[in-house]
C-alpha atoms as a printed R data frame, in Angstrom:
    type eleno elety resid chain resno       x      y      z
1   ATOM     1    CA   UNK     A     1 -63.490 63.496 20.616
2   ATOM     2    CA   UNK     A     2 -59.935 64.430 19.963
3   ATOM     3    CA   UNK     A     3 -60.085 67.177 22.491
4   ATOM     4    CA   UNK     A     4 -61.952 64.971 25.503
5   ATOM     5    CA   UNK     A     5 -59.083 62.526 24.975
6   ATOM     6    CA   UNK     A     6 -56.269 64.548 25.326
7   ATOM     7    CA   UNK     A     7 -58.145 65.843 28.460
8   ATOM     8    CA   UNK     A     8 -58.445 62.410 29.676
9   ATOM     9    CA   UNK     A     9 -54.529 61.557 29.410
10  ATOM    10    CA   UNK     A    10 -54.025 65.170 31.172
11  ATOM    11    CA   UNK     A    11 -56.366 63.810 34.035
12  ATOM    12    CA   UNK     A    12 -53.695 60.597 34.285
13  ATOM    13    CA   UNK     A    13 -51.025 62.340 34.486
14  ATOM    14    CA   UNK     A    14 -52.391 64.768 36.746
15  ATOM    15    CA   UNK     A    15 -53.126 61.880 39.089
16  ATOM    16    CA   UNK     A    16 -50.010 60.261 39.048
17  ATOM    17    CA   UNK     A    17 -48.859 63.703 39.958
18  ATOM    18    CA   UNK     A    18 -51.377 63.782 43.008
19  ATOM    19    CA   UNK     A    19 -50.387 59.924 44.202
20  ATOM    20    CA   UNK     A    20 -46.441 60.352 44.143
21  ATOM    21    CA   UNK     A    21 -46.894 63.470 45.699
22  ATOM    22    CA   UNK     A    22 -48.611 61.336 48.733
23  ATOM    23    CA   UNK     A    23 -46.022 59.040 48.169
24  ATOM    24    CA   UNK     A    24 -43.201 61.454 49.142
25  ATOM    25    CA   UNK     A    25 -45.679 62.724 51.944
26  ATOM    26    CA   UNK     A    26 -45.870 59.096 53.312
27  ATOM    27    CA   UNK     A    27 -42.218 57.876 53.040
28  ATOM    28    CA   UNK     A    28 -40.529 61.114 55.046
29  ATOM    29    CA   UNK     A    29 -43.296 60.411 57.684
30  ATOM    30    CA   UNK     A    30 -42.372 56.825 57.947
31  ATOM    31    CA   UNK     A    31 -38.541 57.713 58.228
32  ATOM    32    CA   UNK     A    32 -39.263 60.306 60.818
33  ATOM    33    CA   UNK     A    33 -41.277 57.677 62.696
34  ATOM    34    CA   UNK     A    34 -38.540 55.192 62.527
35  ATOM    35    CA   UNK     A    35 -35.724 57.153 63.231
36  ATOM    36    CA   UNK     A    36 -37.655 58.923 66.057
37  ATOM    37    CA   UNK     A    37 -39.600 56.208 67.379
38  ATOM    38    CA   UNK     A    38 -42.611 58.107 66.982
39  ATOM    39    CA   UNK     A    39 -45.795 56.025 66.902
40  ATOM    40    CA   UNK     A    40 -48.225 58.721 66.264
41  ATOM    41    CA   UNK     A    41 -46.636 59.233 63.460
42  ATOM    42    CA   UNK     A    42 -45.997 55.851 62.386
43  ATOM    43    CA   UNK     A    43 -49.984 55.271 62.747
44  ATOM    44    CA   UNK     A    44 -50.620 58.240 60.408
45  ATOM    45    CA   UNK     A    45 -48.748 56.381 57.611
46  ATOM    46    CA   UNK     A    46 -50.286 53.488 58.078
47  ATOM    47    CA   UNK     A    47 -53.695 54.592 58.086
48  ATOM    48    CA   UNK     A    48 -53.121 57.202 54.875
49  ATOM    49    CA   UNK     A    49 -51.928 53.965 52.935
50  ATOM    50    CA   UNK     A    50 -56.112 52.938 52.158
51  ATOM    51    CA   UNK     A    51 -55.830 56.804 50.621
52  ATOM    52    CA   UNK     A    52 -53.176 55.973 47.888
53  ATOM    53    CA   UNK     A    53 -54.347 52.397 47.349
54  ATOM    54    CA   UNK     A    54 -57.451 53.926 46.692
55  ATOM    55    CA   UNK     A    55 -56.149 56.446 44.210
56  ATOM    56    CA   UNK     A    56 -54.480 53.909 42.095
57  ATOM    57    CA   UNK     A    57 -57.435 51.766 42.071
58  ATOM    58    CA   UNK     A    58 -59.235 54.876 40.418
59  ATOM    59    CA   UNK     A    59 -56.772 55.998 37.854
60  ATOM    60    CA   UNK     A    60 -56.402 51.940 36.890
61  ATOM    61    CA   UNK     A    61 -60.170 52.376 36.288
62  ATOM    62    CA   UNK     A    62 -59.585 55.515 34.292
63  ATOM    63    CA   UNK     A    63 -57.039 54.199 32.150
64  ATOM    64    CA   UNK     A    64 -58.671 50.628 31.527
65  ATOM    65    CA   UNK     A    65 -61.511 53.048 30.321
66  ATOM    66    CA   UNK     A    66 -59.902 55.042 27.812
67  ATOM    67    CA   UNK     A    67 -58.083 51.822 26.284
68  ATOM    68    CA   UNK     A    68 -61.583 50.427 26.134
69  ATOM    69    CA   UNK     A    69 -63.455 53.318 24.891
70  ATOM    70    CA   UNK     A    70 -60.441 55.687 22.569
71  ATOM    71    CA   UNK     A    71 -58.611 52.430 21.513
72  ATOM    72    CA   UNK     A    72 -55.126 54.687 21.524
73  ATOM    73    CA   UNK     A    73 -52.392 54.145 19.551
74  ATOM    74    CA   UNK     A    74 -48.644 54.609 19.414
75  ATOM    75    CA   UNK     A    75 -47.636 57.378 21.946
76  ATOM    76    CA   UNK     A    76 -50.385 57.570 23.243
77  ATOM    77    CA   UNK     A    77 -50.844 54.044 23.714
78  ATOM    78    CA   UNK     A    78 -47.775 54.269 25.683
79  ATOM    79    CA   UNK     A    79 -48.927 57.033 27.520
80  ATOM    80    CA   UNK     A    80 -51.742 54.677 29.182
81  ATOM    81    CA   UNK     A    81 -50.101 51.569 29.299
82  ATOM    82    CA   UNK     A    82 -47.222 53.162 31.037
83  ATOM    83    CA   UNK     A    83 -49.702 54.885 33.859
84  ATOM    84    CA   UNK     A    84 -51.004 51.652 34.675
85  ATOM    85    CA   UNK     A    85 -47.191 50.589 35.256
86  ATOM    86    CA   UNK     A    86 -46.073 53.524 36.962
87  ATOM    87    CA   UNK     A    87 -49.654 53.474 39.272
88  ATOM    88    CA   UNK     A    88 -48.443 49.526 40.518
89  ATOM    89    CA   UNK     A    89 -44.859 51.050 41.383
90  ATOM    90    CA   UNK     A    90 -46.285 54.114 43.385
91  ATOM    91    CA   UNK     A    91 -48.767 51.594 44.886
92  ATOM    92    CA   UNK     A    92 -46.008 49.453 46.144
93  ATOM    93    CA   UNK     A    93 -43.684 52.722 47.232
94  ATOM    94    CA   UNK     A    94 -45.928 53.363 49.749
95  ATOM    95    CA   UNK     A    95 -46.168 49.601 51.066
96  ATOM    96    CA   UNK     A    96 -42.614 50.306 51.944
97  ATOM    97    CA   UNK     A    97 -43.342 53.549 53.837
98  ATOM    98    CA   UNK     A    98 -46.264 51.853 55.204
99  ATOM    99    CA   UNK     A    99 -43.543 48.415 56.301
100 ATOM   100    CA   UNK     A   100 -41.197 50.906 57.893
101 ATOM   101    CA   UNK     A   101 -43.825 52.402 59.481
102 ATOM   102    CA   UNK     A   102 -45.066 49.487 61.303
103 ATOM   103    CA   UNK     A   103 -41.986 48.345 62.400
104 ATOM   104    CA   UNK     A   104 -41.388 51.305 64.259
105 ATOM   105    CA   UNK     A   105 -44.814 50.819 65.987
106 ATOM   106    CA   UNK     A   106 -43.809 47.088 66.564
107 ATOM   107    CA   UNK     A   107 -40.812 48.101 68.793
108 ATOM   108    CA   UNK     A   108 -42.182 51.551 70.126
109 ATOM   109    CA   UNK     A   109 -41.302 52.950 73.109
110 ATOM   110    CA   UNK     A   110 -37.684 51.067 71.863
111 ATOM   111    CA   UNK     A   111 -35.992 52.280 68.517
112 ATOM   112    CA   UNK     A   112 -35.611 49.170 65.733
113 ATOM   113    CA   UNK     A   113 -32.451 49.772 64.860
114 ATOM   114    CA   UNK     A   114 -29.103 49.607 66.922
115 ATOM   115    CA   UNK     A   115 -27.537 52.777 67.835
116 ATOM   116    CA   UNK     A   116 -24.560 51.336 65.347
117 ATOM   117    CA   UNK     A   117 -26.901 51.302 62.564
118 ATOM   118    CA   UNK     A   118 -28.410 54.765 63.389
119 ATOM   119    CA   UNK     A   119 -26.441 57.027 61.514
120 ATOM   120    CA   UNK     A   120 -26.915 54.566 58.226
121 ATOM   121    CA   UNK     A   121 -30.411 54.772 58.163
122 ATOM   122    CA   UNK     A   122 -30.679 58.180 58.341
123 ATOM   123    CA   UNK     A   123 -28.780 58.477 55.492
124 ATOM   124    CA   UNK     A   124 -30.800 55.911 53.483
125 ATOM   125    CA   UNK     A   125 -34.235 57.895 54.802
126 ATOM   126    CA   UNK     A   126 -33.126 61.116 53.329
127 ATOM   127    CA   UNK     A   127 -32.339 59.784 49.895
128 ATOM   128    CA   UNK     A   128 -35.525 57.946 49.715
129 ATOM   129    CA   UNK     A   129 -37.031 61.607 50.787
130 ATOM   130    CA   UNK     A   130 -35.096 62.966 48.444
131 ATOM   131    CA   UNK     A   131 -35.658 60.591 45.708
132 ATOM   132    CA   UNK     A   132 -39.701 60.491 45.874
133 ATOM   133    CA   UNK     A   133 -40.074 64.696 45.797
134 ATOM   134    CA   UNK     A   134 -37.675 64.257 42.918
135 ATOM   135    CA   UNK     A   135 -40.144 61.219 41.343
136 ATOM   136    CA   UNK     A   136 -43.052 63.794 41.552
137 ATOM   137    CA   UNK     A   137 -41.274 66.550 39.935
138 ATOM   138    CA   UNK     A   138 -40.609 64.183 37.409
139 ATOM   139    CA   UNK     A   139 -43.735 63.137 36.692
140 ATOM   140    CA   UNK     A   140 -44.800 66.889 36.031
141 ATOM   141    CA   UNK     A   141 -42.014 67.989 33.999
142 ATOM   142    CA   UNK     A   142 -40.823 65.186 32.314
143 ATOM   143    CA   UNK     A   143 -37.344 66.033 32.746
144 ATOM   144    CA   UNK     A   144 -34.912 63.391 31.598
145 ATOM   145    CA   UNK     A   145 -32.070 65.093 34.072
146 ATOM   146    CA   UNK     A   146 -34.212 64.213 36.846
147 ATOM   147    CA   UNK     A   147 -34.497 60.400 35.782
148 ATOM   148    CA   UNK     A   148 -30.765 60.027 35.547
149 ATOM   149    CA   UNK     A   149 -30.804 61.564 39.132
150 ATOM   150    CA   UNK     A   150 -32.588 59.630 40.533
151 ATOM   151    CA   UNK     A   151 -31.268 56.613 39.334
152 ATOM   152    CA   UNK     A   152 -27.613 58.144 40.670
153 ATOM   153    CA   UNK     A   153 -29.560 58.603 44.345
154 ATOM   154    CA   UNK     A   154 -30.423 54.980 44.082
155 ATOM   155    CA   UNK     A   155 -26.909 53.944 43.102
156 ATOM   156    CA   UNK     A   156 -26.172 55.512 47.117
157 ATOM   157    CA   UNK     A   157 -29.190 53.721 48.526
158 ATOM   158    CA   UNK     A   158 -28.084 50.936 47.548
159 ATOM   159    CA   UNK     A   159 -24.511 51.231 48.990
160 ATOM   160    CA   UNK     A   160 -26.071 51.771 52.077
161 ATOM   161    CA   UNK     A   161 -27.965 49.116 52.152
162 ATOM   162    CA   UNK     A   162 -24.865 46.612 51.229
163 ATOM   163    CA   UNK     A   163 -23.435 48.371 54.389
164 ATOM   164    CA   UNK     A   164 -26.222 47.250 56.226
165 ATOM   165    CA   UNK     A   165 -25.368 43.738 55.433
166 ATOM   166    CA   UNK     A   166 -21.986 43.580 55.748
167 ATOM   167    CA   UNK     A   167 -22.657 45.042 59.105
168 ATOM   168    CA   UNK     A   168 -24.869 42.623 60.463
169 ATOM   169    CA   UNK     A   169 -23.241 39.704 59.048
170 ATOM   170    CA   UNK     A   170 -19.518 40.757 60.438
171 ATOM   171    CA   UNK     A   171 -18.237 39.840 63.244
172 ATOM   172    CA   UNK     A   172 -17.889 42.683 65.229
173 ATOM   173    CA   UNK     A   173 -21.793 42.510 65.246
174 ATOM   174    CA   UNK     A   174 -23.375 42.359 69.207
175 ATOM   175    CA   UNK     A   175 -27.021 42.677 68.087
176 ATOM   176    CA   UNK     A   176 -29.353 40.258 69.100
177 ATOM   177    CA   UNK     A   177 -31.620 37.844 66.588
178 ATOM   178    CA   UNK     A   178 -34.531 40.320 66.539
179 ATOM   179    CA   UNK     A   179 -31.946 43.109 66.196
180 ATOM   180    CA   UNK     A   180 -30.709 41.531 62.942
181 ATOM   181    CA   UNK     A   181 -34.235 40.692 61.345
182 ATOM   182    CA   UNK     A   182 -35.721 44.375 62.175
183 ATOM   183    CA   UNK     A   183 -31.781 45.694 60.152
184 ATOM   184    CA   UNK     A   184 -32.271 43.624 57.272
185 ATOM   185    CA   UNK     A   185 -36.305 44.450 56.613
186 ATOM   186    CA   UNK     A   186 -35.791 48.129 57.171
187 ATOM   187    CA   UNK     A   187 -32.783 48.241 55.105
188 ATOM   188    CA   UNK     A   188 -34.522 45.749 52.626
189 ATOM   189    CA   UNK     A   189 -37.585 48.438 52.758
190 ATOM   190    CA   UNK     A   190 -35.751 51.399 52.085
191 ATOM   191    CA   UNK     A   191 -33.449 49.861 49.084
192 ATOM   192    CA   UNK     A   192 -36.997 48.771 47.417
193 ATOM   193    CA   UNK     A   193 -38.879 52.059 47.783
194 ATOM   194    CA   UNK     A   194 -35.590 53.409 45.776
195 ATOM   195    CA   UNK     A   195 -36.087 51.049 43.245
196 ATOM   196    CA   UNK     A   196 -39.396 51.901 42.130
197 ATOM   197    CA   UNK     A   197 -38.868 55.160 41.643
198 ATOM   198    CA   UNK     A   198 -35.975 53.778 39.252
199 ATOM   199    CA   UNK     A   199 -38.365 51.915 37.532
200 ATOM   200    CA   UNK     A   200 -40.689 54.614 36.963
201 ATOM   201    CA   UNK     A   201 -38.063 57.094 35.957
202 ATOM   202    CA   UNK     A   202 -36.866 55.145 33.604
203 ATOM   203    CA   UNK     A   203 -40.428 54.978 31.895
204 ATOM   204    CA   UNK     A   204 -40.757 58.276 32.145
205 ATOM   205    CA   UNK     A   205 -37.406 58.398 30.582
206 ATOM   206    CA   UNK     A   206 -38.728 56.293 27.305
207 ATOM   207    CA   UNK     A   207 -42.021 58.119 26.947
208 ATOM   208    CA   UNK     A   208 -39.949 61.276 26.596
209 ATOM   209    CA   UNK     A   209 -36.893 60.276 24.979
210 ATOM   210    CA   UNK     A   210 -37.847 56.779 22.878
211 ATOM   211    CA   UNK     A   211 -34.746 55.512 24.303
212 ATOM   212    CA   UNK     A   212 -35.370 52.426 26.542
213 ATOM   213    CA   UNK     A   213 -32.055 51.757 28.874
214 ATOM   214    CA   UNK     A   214 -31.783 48.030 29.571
215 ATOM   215    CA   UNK     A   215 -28.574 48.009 31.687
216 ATOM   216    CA   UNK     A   216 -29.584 50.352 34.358
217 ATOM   217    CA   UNK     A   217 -32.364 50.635 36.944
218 ATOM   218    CA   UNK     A   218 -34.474 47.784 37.896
């Protein structure tokens, strides 16, 4: 029995592996199809979201199922408990791929964002890129450098997006009404995606180090 079970947490962490990895697949298609006003693209991402909703409904199932039938304790209590945390963040990661997504359909043939603004979201796309293939590596290795990483990369998303506001707040600002809603739910969009993965990288973090960090991260 022993043996199935430790095959059984293997098998959750193998899917986590397999969801983030979709994850990362999802958000660098969404910032491609925002920044390029590319609808096709934007359509893919949207549709592929049922795929990792669906995922995370199955390892939930999984992991309700071996609290019900191994009754785990200590570690790898954890272990479990933590998947069915880490599953909800990855689930709502790829909402916000899926939201920038569909808000470069909604304006397509135009871009969303001001040419002003451009540069600034590219830089916030590529970190969130960035962040989720470092998330999955994470998840596989369990390396604690990578946690701390990411939660520097987040540190510069969120810059970003405090740029964003002071931008569209200021007074040198010409956009119009729609201009400033589309700035502040993209930029909203991309600082949340970033703080997920903070979330979960801190778990990871605990499950491999015991140590829980309170003051940093979400």
């Amino acid at each position: 029995m022993r043996e199935v079970f430790q095959q059984e947490l293997a098998e959750v962490q193998e899917r986590l592996v397999e969801i983030s990895g979709l994850v990362a697949i999802s958000i660098e298609k969404a910032t491609r199809a925002f920044n390029e006003s590319d609808v096709s693209l934007a359509e893919e991402v949207i549709a592929d979201d049922d795929k990792i909703d669906d995922l995370t409904v199955e390892l939930d199932e999984l992991a309700i199922t071996i609290l019900a039938r191994q009754q785990p304790v200590a570690r790898d209590l954890r272990i479990v408990v933590s998947a069915l945390r880490i599953s909800a963040s990855l689930e709502r990661m790829g909402d916000m791929s899926t939201h920038i997504a569909q808000l470069a359909r909604y304006r397509f043939p135009d871009k969303v964002i001001p040419k002003s603004l451009r540069p600034t979201f590219r830089q916030m796309g590529a970190l969130d890129v960035e962040i989720a293939n470092m998330l999955t590596e994470l998840l596989t290795s369990e390396d604690v450098n990578l946690a701390e990483t990411i939660r520097n990369e987040d540190d510069k998303v969120d810059a970003l997006h405090l740029s964003v506001f002071d931008a569209v707040l200021g007074e040198t600002w010409k956009g119009q009404a729609a201009d400033t809603v589309d700035a502040t739910l993209a930029s909203r969009y991309h600082e949340r995606f970033a703080d997920h993965a903070v979330s979960i990288a801190k778990k990871v973090q605990y499950l491999a180090t015991g140590d829980w960090h309170q003051d940093s991260g979400v």
